[in-house]
MILOBA-103399 format. One record per atom (N, C-alpha, C): residue in one letter; z, y, x. Coordinates in steps of 0.02 Angstrom, whole numbers, plus 32768, in hexadecimal, padded with zeros to 4 digits. Layout:
BEGIN
AZYX
...
***
This chain:
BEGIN
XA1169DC47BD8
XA1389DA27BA2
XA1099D737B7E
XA1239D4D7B63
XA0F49D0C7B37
XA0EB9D467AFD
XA0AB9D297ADB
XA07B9D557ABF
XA08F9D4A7A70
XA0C79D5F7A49
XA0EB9D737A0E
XA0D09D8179D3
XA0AA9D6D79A9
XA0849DA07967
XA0D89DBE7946
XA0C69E067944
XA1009E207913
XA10E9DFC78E8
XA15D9DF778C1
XA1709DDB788A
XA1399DFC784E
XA1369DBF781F
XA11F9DB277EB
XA1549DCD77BF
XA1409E167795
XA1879E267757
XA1899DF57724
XA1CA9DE3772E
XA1CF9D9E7706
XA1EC9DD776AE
XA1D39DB47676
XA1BD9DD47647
XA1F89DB5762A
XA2219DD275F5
XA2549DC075C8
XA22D9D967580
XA2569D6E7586
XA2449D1F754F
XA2429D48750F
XA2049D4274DD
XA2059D6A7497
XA21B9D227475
XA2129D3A7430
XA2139D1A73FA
XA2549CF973F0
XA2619CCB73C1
XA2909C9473A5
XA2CF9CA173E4
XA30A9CAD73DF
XA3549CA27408
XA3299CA8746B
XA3099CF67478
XA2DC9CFA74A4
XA3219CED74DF
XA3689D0E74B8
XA3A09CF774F8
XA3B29CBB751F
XA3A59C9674D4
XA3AD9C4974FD
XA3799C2D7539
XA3429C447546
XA30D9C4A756A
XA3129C7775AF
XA34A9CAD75A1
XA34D9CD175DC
XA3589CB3762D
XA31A9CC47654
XA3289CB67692
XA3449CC376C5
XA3699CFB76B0
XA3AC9D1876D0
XA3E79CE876C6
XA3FA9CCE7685
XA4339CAE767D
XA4289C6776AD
XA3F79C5B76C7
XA4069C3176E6
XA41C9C3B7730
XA4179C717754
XA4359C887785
XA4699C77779C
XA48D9C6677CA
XA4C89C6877E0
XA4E99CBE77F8
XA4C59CDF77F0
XA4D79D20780F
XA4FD9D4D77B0
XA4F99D347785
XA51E9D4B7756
XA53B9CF97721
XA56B9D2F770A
XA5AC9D067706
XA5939CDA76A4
XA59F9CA876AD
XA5849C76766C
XA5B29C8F763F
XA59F9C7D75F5
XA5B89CB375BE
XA5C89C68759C
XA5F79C727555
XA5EE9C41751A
XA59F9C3D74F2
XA5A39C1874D6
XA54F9C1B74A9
XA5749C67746C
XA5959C6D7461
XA5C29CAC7421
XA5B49CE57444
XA5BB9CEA747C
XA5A79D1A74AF
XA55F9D28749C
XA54A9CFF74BC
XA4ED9D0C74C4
XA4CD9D2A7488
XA4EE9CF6745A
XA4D49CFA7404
XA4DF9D5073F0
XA51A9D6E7403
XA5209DB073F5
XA5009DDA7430
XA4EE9DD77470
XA4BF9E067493
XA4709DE9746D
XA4699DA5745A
XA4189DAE7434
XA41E9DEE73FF
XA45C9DDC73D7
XA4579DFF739D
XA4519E4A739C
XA45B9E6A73D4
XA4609E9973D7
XA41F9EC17407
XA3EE9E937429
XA3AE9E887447
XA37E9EAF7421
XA35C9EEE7429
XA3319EF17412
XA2DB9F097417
XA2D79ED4744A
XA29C9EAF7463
XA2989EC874B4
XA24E9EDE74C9
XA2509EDD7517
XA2249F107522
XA2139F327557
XA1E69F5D7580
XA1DB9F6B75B9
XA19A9F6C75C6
XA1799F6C7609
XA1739FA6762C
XA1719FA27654
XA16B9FEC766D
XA15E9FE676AD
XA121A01776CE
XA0FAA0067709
XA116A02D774B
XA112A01C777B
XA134A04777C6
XA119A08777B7
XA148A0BC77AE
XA15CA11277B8
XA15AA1017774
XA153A0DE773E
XA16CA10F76F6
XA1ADA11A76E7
XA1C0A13776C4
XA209A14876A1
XA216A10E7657
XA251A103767D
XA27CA0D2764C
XA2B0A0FD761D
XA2CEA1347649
XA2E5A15F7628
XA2C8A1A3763E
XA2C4A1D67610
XA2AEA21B7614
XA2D6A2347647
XA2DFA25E765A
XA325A28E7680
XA319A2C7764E
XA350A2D87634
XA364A3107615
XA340A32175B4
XA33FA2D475AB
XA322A2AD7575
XA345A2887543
XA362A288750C
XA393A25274FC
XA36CA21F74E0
XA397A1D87510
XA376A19E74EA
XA3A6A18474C5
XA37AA15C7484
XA38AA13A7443
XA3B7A0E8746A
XA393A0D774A2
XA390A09874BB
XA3B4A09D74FD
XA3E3A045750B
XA3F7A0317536
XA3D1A00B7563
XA3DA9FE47593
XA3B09FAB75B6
XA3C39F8C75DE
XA3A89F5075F9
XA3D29F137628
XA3919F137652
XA3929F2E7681
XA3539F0876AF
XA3529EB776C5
XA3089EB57687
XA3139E5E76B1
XA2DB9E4C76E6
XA2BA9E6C76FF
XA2949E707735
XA26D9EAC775D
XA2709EB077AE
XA2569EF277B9
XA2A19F2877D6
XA2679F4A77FD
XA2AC9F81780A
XA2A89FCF77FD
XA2CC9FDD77F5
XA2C4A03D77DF
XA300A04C77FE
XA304A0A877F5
XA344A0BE780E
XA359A0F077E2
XA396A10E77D8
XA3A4A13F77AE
XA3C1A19877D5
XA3A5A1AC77AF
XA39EA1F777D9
XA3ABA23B77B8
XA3B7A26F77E2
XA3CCA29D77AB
XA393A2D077F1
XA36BA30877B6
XA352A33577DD
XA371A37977DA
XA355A3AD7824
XA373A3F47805
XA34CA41177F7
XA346A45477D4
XA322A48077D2
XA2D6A49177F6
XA2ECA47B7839
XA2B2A48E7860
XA292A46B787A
XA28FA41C7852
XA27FA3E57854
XA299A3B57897
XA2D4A3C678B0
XA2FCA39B78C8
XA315A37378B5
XA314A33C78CE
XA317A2E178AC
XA354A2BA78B4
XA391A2AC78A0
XA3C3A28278C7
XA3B9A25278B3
XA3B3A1FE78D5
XA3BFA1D178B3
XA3FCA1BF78A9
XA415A1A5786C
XA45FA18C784F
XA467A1587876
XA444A12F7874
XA440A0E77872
XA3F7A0B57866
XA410A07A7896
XA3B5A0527898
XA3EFA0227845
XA39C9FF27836
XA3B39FDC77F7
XA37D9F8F77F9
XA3A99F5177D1
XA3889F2177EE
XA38B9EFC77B6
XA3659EB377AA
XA38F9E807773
XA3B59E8F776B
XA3DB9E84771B
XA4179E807719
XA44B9EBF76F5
XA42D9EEA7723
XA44E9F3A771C
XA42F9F5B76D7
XA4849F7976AE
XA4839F897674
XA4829FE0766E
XA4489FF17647
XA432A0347661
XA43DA0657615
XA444A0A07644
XA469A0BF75F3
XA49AA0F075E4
XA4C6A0BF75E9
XA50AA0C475D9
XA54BA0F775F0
XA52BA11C760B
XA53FA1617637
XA51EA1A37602
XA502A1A675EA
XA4F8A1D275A9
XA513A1CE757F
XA521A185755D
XA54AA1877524
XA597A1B47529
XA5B4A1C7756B
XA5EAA1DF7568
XA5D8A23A758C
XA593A243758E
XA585A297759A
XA55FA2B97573
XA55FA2ED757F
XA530A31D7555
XA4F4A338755B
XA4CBA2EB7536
XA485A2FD7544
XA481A2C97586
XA444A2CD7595
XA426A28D75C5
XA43AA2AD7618
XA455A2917635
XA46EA29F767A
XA43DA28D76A6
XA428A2637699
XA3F7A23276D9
XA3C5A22976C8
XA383A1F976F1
XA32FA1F676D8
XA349A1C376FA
XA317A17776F5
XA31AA1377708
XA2D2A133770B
XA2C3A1147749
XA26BA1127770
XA26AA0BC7775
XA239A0BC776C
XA212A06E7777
XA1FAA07877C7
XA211A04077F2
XA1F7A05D7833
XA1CFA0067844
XA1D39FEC7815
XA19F9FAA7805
XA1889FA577D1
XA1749F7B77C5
XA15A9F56777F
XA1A49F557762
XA1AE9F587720
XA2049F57771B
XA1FB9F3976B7
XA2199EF876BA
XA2259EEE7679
XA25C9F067675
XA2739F0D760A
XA2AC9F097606
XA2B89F0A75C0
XA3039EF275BE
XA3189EDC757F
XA3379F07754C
XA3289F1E7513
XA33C9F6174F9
XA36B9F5474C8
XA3849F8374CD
XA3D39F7D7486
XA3D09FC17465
XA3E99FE37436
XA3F3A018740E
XA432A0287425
XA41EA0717436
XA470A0917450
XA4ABA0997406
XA47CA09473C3
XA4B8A0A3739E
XA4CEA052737C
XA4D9A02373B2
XA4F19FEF73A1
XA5269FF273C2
XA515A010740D
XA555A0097436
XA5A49FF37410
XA5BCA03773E8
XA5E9A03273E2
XA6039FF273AD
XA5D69FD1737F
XA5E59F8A735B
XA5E59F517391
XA5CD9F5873BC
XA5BF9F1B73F8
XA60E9F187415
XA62A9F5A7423
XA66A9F65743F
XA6A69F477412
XA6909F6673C3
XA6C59F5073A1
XA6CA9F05737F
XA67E9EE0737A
XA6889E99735A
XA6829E7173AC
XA6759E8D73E0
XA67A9E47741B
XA6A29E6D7459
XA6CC9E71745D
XA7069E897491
XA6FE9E6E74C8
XA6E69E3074D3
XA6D29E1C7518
XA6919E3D7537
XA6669E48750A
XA6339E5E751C
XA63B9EA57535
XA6669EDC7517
XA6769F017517
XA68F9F137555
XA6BC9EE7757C
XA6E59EEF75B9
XA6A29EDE75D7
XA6889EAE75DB
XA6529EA775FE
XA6189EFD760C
XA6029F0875D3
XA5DC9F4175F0
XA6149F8E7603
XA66B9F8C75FA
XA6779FAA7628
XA6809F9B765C
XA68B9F4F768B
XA6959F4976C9
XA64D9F5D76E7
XA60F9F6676C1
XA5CE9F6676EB
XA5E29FB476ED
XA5DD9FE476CC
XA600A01B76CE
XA615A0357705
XA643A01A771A
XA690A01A7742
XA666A0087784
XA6449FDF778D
XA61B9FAC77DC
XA5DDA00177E6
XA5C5A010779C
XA59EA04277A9
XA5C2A08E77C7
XA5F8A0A877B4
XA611A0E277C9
XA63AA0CE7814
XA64FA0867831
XA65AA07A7864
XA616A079789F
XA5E2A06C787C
XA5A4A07A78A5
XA596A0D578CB
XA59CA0F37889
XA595A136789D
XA5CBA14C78C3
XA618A14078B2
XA648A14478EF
XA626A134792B
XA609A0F87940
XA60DA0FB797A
XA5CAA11E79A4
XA594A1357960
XA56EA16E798D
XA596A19D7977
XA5BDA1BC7974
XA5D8A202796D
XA5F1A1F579B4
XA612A1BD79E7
XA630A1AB7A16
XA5EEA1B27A34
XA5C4A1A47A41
XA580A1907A74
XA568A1F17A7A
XA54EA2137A34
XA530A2537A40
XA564A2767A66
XA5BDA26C7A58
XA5E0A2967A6D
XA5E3A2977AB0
XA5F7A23C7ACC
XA624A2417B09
XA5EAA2237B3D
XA5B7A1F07B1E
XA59FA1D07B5A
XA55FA1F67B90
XA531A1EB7BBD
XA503A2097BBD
XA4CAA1EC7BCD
XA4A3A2047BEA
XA45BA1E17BB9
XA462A1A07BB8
XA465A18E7C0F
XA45DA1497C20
XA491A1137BF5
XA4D3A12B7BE7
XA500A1047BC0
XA4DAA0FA7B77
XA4AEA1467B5B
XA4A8A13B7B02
XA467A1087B0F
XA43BA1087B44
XA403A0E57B1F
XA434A08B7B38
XA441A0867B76
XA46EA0317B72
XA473A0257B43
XA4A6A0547B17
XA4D5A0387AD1
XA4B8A0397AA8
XA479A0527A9F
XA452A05C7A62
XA41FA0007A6A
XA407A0057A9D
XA3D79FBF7AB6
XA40C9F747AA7
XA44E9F8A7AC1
XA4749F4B7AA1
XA4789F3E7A6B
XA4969F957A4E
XA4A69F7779FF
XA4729F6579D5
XA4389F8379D4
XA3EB9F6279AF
XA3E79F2179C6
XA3D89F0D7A0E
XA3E89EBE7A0C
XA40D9E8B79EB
XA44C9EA379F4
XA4769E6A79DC
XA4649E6479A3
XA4629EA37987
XA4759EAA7929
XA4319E807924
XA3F79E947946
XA3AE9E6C792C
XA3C39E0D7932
XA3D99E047972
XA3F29DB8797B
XA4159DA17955
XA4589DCE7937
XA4739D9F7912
XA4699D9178B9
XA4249DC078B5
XA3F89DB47877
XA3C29D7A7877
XA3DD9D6B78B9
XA3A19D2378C8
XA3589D4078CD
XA3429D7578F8
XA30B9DA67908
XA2EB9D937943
XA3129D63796D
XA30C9D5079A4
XA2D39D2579B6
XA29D9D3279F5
XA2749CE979F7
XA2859D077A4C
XA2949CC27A56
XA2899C917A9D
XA2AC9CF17AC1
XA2E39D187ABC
XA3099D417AD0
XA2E39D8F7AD1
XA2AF9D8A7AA2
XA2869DC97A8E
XA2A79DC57A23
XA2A99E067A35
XA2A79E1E79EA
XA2869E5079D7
XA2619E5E799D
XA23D9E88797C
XA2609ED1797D
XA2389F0479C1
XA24B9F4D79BE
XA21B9F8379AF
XA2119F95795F
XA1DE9FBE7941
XA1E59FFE7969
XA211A016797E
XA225A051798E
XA202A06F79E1
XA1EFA0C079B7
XA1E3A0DC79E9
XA20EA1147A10
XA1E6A1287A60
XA230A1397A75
XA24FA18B7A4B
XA20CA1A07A23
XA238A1E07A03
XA269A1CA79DC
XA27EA17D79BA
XA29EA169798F
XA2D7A15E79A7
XA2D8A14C79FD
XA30AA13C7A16
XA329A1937A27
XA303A1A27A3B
XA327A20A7A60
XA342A2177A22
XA316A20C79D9
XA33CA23F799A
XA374A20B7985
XA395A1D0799E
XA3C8A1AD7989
XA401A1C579D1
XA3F0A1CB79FD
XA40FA1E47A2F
XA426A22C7A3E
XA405A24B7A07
XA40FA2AE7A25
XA3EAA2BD7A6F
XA3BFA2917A79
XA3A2A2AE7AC8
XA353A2D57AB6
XA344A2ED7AE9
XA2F2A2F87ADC
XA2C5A2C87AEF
XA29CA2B37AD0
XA263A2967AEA
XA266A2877B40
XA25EA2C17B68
XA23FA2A97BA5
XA290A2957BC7
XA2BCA2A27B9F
XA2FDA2957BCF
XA2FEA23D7BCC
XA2EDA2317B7E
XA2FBA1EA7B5B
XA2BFA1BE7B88
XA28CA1DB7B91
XA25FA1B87BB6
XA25DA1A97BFB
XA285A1D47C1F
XA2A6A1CF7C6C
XA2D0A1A27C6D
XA2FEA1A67C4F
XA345A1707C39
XA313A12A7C41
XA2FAA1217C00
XA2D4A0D77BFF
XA2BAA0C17C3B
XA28BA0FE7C4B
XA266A0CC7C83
XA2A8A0BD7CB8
XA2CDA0FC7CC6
XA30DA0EA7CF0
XA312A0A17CEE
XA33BA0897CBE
XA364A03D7CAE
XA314A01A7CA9
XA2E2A0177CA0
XA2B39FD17C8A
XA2BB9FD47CE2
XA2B8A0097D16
XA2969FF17D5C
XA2DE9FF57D77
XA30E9FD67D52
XA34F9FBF7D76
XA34B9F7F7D6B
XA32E9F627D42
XA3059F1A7D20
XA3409EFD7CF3
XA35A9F477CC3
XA38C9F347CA0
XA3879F127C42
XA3319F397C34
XA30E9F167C02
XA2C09F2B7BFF
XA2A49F0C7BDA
XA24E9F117BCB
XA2539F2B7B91
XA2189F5E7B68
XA1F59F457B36
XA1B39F397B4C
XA1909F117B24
XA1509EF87B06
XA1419EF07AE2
XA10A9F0F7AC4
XA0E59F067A84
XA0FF9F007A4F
XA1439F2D7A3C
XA1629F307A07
XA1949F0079FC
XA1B09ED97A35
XA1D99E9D7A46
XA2079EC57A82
XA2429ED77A77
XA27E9ECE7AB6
XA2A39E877AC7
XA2BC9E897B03
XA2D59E557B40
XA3159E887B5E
XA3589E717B51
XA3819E7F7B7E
XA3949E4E7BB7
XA3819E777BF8
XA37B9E457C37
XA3A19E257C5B
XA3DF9E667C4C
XA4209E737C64
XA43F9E8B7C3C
XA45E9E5F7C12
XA4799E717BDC
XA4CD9E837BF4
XA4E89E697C20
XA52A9E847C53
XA52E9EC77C50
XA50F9EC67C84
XA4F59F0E7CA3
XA4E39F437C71
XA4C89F447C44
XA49D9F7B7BFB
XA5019F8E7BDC
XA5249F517BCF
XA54F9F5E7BB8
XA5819F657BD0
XA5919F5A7C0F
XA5B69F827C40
XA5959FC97C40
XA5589FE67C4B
XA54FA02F7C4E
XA561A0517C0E
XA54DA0307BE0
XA55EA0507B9F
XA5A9A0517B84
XA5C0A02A7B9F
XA60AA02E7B95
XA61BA0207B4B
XA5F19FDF7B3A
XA5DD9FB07B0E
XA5F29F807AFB
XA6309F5C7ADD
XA64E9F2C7AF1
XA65C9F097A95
XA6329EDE7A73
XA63D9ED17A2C
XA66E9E937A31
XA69F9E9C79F1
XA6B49E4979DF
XA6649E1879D1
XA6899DEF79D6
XA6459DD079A9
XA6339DCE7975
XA5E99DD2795F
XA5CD9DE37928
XA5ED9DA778E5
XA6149DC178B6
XA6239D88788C
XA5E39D9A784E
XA5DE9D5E781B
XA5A69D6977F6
XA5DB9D9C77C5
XA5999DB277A1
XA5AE9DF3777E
XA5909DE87736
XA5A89E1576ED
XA58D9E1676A5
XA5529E2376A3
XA5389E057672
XA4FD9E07765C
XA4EB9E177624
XA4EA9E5D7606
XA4C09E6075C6
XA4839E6975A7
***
């Protein structure tokens, strides 16, 4: 592969109207707002944080004060058991509004991992509910992210239940692709893949050496690469024919 320096975590704009500055809104991969819009997610902004590959964004079994928008970097969200068995929920990218699945349980359900460099944009969870009641658009907006989020876990509840190995890791390699491509993650048909393969077995329900047979399986079918923290789908047909993978197309999505 041509020789890639990892993405640079692009850092959220401080100071003076830091929204109007946001380099997300210029994306085509999320959907353009009114300036009344923006003016009320600044207003409700309260400020940013860094956080380095393996720290915690959220505790597991911790209650946080705070919401967040990842605006650069990737993490995943996870719930452990007892005997330190790991599921991943879900991978997590730009864009994605983190959180918001506590506010309606008892006590903190999930832990959220930095699995890069990971900025992000912080809000106060006890605004939520004024954000809902003075901007109603905004409101529908962070329930449709909601709604895109519990349709995610549907369809691993579909992958741990019905598929098997070779189908969960396909569908797992597509859907991180696309979702990374259509965040504009993409260089020259490589995108940025922090992930290791225990990250992929504990998002899959497999073990380690099963998840690691699988892979090499499909890379020496010459169905994808990684390198150096960069994936390539080769055969992108084929990955989603096995996986039994088939998306509308990605439309742009809210942004708070």
């Amino acid at each position: 592969m041509k020789a890639f320096e990892l993405p640079i975590a692009l850092r959220p704009p401080e100071g003076p109207n830091p929204c109007e500055r946001c380099a997300l809104r210029t994306n085509p991969a999320f959907i353009d707002i009114p300036q009344e819009q923006r003016d009320a997610i600044q207003s409700f902004r309260r400020g940013s944080r860094r956080v380095d590959a393996g720290g915690a964004i959220i505790r597991e079994h911790r209650a946080s004060t705070q919401l967040f928008t990842i605006y650069s970097g990737w993490a995943f969200r996870f719930k452990t058991l007892s005997d330190g068995r790991r599921q991943i929920l879900s991978f997590l990218l730009a864009g994605d509004f983190i959180g918001l699945q506590d506010e309606f349980a008892d006590g903190q359900t999930h832990g959220v991992e930095a699995a890069s460099e990971v900025h992000l944009c912080v809000f106060d969870r006890a605004d939520l509910w004024t954000m809902f009641h003075t901007q109603p658009r905004l409101g529908y907006d962070i329930t449709w992210l909601a709604a895109r989020e519990e349709k995610l876990v549907d369809d691993n509840l579909v992958t741990a239940g019905r598929r098997n190995a070779s189908e969960r890791v396909a569908m797992l390699l597509m859907h991180i692709y696309r979702r990374a491509r259509h965040a504009g993650l993409e260089r020259e048909g490589w995108v940025h893949f922090p992930f290791q393969q225990q990250h992929i077995a504990d998002a899959l329900g497999l073990s380690l050496v099963h998840t690691n047979k699988t892979m090499r399986r499909l890379h020496h079918l010459g169905l994808y690469r990684i390198e150096r923290g960069w994936l390539r789908i080769q055969d992108p047909q084929a990955l989603e024919t096995l996986g039994d993978y088939f998306e509308r197309p990605v439309r742009p999505t809210p942004l708070v």
